[in-house]
LUMNUMI-833481 format. One record per residue (C-alpha): residue in one letter; x, y, z. Coordinates in steps of 0.25 Angstrom, whole numbers. Each point is the difference from the previous one (the first is absolute). Layout:
BEGIN
(site 'A'; (X; Y; Z))
...
# end
This chain:
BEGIN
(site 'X'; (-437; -186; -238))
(site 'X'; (13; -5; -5))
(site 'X'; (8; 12; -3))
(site 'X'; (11; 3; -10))
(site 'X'; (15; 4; 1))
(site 'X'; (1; 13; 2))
(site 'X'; (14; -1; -8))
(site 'X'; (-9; -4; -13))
(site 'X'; (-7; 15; 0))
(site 'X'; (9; 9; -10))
(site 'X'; (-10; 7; -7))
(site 'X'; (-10; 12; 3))
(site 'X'; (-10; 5; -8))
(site 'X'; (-1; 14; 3))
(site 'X'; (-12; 8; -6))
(site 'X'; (0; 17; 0))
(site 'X'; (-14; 4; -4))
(site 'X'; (-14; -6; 1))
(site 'X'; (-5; 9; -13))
(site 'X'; (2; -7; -14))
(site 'X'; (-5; 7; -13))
(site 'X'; (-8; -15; -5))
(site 'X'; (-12; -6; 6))
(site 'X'; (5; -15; -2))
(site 'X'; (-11; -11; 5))
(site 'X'; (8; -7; 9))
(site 'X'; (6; 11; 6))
(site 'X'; (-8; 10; 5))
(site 'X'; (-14; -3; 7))
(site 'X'; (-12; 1; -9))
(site 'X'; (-6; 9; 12))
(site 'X'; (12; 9; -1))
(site 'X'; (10; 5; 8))
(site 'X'; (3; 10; 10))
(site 'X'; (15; 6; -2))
(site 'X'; (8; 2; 10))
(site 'X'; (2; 15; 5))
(site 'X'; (14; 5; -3))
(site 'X'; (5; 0; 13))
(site 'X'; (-2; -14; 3))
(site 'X'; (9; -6; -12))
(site 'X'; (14; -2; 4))
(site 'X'; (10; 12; -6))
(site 'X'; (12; -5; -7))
(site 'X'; (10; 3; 11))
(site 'X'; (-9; -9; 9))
(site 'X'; (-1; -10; -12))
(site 'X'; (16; 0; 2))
(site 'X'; (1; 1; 13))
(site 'X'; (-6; -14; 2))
(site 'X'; (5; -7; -13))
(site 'X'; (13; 3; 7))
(site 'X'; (-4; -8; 11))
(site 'X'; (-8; -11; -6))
(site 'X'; (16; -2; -8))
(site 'X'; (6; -2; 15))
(site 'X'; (-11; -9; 0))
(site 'X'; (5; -7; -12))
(site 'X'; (-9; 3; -9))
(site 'X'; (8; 3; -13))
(site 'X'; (-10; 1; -11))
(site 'X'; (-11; 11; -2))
(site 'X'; (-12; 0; -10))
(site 'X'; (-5; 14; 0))
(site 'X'; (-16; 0; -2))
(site 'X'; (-12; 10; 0))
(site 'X'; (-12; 2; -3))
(site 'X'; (10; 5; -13))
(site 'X'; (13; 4; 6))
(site 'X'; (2; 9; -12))
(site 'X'; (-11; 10; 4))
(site 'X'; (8; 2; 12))
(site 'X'; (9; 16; -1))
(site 'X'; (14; -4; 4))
(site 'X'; (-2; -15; -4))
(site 'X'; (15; -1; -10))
(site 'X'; (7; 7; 12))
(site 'X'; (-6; -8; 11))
(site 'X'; (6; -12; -9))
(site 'X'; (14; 4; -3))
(site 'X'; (0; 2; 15))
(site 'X'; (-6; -14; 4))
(site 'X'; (11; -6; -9))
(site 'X'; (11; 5; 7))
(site 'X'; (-4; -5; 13))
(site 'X'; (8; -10; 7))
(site 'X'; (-3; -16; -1))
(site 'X'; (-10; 2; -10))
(site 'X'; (4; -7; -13))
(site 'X'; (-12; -1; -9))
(site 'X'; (-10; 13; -1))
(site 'X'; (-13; -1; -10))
(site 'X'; (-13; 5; -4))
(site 'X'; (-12; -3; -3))
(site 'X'; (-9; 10; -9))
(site 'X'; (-13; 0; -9))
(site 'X'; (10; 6; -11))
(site 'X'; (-9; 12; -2))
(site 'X'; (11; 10; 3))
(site 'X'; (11; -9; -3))
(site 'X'; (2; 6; -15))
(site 'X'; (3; 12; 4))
(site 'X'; (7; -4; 14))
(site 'X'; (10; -11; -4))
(site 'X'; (13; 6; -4))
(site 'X'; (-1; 9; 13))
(site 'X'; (-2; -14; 7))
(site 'X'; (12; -7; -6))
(site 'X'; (9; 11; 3))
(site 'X'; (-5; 1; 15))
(site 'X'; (7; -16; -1))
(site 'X'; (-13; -8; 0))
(site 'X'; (0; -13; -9))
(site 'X'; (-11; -9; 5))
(site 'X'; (-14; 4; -5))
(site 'X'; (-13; -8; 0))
(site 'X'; (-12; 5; -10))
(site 'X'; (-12; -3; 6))
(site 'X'; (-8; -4; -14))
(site 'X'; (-13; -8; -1))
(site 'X'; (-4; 0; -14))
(site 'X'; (5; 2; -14))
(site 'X'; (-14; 6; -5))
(site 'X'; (-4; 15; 1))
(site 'X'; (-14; -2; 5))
(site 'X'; (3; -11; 9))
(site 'X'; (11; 8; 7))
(site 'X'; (-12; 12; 2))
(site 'X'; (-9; -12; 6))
(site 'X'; (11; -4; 8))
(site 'X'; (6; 13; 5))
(site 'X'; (-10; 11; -3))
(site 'X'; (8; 7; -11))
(site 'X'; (3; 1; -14))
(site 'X'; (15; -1; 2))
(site 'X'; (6; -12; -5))
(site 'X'; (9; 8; -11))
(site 'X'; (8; 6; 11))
(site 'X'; (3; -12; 8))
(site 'X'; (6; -6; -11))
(site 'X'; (7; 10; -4))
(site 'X'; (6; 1; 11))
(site 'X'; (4; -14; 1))
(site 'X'; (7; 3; -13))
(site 'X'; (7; 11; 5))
(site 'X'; (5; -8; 12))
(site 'X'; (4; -10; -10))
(site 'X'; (8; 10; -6))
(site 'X'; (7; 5; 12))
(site 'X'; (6; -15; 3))
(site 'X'; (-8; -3; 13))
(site 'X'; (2; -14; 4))
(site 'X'; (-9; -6; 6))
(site 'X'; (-10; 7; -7))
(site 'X'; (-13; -9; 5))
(site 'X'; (-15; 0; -4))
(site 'X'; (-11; -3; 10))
(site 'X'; (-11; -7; -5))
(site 'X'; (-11; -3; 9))
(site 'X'; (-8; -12; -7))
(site 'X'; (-15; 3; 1))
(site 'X'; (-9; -10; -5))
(site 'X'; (-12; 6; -10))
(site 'X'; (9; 12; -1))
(site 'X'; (13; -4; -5))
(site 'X'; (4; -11; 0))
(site 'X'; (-1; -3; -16))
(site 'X'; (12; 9; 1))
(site 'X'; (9; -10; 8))
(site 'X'; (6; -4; -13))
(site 'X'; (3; 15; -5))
(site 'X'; (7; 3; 12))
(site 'X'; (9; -13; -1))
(site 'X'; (5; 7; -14))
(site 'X'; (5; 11; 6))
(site 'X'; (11; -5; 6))
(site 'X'; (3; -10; -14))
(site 'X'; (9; 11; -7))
(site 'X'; (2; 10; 12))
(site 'X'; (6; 1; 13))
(site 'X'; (-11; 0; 9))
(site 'X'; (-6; -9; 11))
(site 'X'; (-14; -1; -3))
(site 'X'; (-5; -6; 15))
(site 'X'; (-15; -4; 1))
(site 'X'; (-4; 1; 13))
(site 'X'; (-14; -4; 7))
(site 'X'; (-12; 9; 3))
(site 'X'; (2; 1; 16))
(site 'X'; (-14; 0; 8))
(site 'X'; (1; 15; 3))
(site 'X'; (-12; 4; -4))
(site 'X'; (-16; -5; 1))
(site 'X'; (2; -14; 0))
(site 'X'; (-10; -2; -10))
(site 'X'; (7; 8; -9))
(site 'X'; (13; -6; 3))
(site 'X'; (-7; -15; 0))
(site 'X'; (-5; 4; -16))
(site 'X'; (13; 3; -5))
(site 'X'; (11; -9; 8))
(site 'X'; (6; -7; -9))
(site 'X'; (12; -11; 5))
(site 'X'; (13; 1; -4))
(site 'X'; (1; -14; -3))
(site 'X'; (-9; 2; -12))
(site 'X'; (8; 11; -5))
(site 'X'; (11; -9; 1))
(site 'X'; (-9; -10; -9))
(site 'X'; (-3; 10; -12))
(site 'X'; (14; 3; 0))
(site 'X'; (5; -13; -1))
(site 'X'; (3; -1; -13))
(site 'X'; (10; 10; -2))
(site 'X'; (7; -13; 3))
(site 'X'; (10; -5; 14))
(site 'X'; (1; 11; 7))
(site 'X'; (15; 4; 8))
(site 'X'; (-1; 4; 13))
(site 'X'; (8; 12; 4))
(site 'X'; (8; 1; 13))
(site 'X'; (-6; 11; 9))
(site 'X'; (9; 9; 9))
(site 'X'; (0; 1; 15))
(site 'X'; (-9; 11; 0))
(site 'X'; (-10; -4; -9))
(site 'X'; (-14; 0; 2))
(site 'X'; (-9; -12; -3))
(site 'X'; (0; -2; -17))
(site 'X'; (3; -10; -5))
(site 'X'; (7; 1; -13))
(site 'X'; (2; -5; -11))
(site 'X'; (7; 1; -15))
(site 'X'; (-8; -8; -11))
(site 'X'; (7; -5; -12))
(site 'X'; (5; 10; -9))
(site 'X'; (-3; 13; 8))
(site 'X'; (9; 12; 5))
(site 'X'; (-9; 5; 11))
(site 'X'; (-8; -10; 11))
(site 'X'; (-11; -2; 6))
(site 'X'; (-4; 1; 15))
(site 'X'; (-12; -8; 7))
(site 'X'; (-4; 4; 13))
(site 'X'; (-12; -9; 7))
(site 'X'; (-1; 6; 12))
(site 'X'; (-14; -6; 3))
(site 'X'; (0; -12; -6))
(site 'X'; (13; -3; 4))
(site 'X'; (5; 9; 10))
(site 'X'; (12; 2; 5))
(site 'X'; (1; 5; 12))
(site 'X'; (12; -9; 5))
(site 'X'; (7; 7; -12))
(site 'X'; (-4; 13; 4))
(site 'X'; (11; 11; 3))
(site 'X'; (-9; 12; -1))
(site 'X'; (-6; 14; 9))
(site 'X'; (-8; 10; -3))
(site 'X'; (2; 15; 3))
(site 'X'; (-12; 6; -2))
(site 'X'; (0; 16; -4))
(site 'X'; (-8; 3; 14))
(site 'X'; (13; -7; 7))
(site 'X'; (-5; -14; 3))
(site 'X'; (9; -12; -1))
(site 'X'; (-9; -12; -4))
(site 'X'; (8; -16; 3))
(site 'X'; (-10; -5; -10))
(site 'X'; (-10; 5; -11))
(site 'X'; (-12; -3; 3))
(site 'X'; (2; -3; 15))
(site 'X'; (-8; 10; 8))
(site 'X'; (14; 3; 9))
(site 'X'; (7; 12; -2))
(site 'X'; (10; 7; 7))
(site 'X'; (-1; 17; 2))
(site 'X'; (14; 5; -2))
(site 'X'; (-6; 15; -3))
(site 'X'; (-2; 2; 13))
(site 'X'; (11; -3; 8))
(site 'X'; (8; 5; -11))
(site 'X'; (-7; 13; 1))
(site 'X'; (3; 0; 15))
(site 'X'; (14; 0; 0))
(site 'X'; (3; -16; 2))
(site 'X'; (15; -3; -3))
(site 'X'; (5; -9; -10))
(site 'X'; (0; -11; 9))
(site 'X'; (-14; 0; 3))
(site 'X'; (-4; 0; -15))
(site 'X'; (10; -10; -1))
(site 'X'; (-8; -8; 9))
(site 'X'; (-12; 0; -6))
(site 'X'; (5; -3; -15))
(site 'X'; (4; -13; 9))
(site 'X'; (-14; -3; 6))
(site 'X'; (-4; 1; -13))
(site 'X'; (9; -9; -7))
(site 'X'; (-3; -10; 11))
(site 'X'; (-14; 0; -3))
(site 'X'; (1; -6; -12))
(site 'X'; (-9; -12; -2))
(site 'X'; (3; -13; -9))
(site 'X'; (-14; -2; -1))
(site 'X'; (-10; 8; -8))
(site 'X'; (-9; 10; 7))
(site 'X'; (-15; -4; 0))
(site 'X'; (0; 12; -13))
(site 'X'; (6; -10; -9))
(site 'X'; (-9; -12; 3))
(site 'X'; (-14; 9; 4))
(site 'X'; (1; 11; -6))
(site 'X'; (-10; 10; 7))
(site 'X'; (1; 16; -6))
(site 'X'; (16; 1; 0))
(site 'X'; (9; 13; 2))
(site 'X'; (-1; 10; -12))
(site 'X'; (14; -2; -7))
(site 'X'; (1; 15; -2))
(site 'X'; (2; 1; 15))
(site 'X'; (10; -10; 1))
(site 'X'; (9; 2; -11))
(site 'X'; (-2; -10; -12))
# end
C-alpha cells in the first residue's frame, strides 16, 4: 500500500473511558460490552506522558473523547493541564452534553473552547430509541449553556440514519441559520451488524440534495489541522454546516488522524485492524525516545486507500472502544 506523509499527521484523538451514560445504536454493540477493569485504562499522567511525546511527533491538535469524557473524576484538570503543553495549539472535546449544563463554566475556565455535541435527533422519543434515555432536555440545555459561555467552535454531530432521522436533516440545518454553530452531518460508519448499519446508511450526497435549496452554498476554508468536513455557509446563515462522507466518499488521502484508545492502543486507522500497544512499554519504563518511535511507525502506516471496513463492511470495532 501506498502510504501517507507522516508530516500531514497533527491530530490525535485521544479517548479516557470506555463507560458512557447512553446506549446509542451505532456505538455500543447490541450484545453489550465488557468494560475495561480500572487498571487497564491509561491514568492521566500517562495520558500526558505520551501526548507530550506525540507533540515532538508533531502532532499539535487533540480532540479529547470517551466513552463521555465528562464521566471521568479529574476530567477539567486533566484539560487545563493538556493545554499548556508544548506544540499542542488546538485542544477539544467531544461529549453527549449530558453533563455539559452543569460542567461548562468549569470547562471554559479550565481554557477549553472547542466542543462538539454529539446530537442525533431533535424529538424526545426518538432520542430514547436512539440512545436508551429520556434525556434529550439536558443535552440541549447544555448546548445553551455552551452558547452562553462564548465557545467557538461550538459543533454539533449529526449522524444521519436513514428510517430514523433523517426527516430531521432540514431542522438541523436551522440551527446554525440564526446561531453560531456548525451543525455537521456526518455518515453512519459500518461499526456495527452490517445489516443494521446497511438499513440506516444514508450517503451524504443525498443530504447534500435535500439541502440544496437553502440556495449556493460558500465553502469555508479549513485549517491545517482539521479533520475531514467539508463546510459550508448557506445564504444568509450565521453558523455552517459541515458534511463528512467518510464511506461514500472517503477520504483517506486527507486523513491526518490517530487514535489513542483509554486501554493505551495507538490505532493509524479507524477501522483497520493494526494497532500499536503503547501501555506496555510505557508501563515498562521505555524512554521518551522509544515511544517516540512508535508514534512514528504509526504515522507511517497511514494508508491512501480505504481499509476493506469501508468497502465490505463485516462486524466493525464497537466505537465506544475507540473514541468516537
Amino acid at each position: 500500500m501506498t502510504g501517507c506523509s507522516p508530516t500531514n499527521i497533527n491530530y490525535l484523538r485521544v479517548s479516557i473511558i470506555d463507560r458512557c451514560n447512553l446506549k446509542c445504536l451505532y456505538c455500543l454493540p447490541r450484545q453489550g460490552w465488557t468494560k475495561l477493569p480500572a487498571a487497564e485504562i491509561l491514568s492521566y499522567e500517562e495520558f500526558l506522558r505520551l501526548i507530550r511525546v506525540a507533540a515532538q511527533a508533531g502532532v499539535r491538535k487533540i480532540r479529547v473523547t470517551g466513552g463521555e469524557p465528562l464521566m471521568r473524576r479529574g476530567v477539567v484538570d486533566f484539560l487545563a493541564r493538556l493545554s499548556k503543553i508544548s506544540g499542542i495549539t488546538e485542544v477539544c472535546l467531544t461529549t453527549n452534553g449530558l453533563l455539559l449544563a452543569d460542567m461548562a463554566e468549569d470547562l471554559w475556565k479550565a481554557g477549553l473552547r472547542h466542543l462538539n455535541v454529539s446530537l442525533d435527533t431533535l424529538k424526545e422519543e426518538r432520542y430514547r430509541e436512539i440512545t436508551g434515555e429520556y434525556r434529550l432536555h439536558q443535552v440541549l440545555a447544555g448546548v445553551e449553556r455552551a452558547l452562553c459561555l462564548g465557545f467557538q467552535p461550538l459543533k454539533i454531530n449529526f449522524v444521519v440514519l436513514k428510517g430514523l432521522n433523517d426527516d430531521e436533516v432540514r431542522d438541523f440545518a436551522e440551527l446554525a441559520r440564526t446561531r453560531p454553530l456548525q451543525v455537521r452531518f456526518i455518515e453512519f460508519m459500518p461499526t456495527t451488524e452490517p445489516q443494521r448499519w446497511a438499513r440506516h446508511f444514508l450517503p451524504m450526497a443525498e443530504v447534500r440534495q435535500r439541502l440544496a435549496d437553502l440556495g449556493t452554498m460558500k465553502e469555508v476554508p479549513s485549517g491545517a489541522t482539521a479533520g475531514p468536513a467539508r463546510i459550508v455557509r448557506p445564504p444568509g446563515f450565521t453558523g455552517t454546516l459541515g458534511f463528512i462522507s467518510s464511506v461514500s466518499e472517503h477520504s483517506c488521502s486527507r486523513c491526518n488522524r490517530l487514535r489513542l484508545t483509554a486501554a493505551g492502543r495507538l490505532r493509524p486507522c479507524l477501522f483497520a485492524p493494526r494497532e500499536l500497544d503503547l501501555k506496555t512499554p510505557l508501563r515498562q519504563g521505555a524512554g521518551d525516545e522509544e515511544l517516540h518511535r512508535l508514534f512514528l511507525m504509526a504515522m507511517q502506516e497511514k494508508t491512501c486507500r480505504p481499509p476493506l471496513a469501508l468497502v465490505e463492511p463485516s462486524q466493525g470495532t464497537a466505537m465506544i472502544a475507540l473514541g468516537g
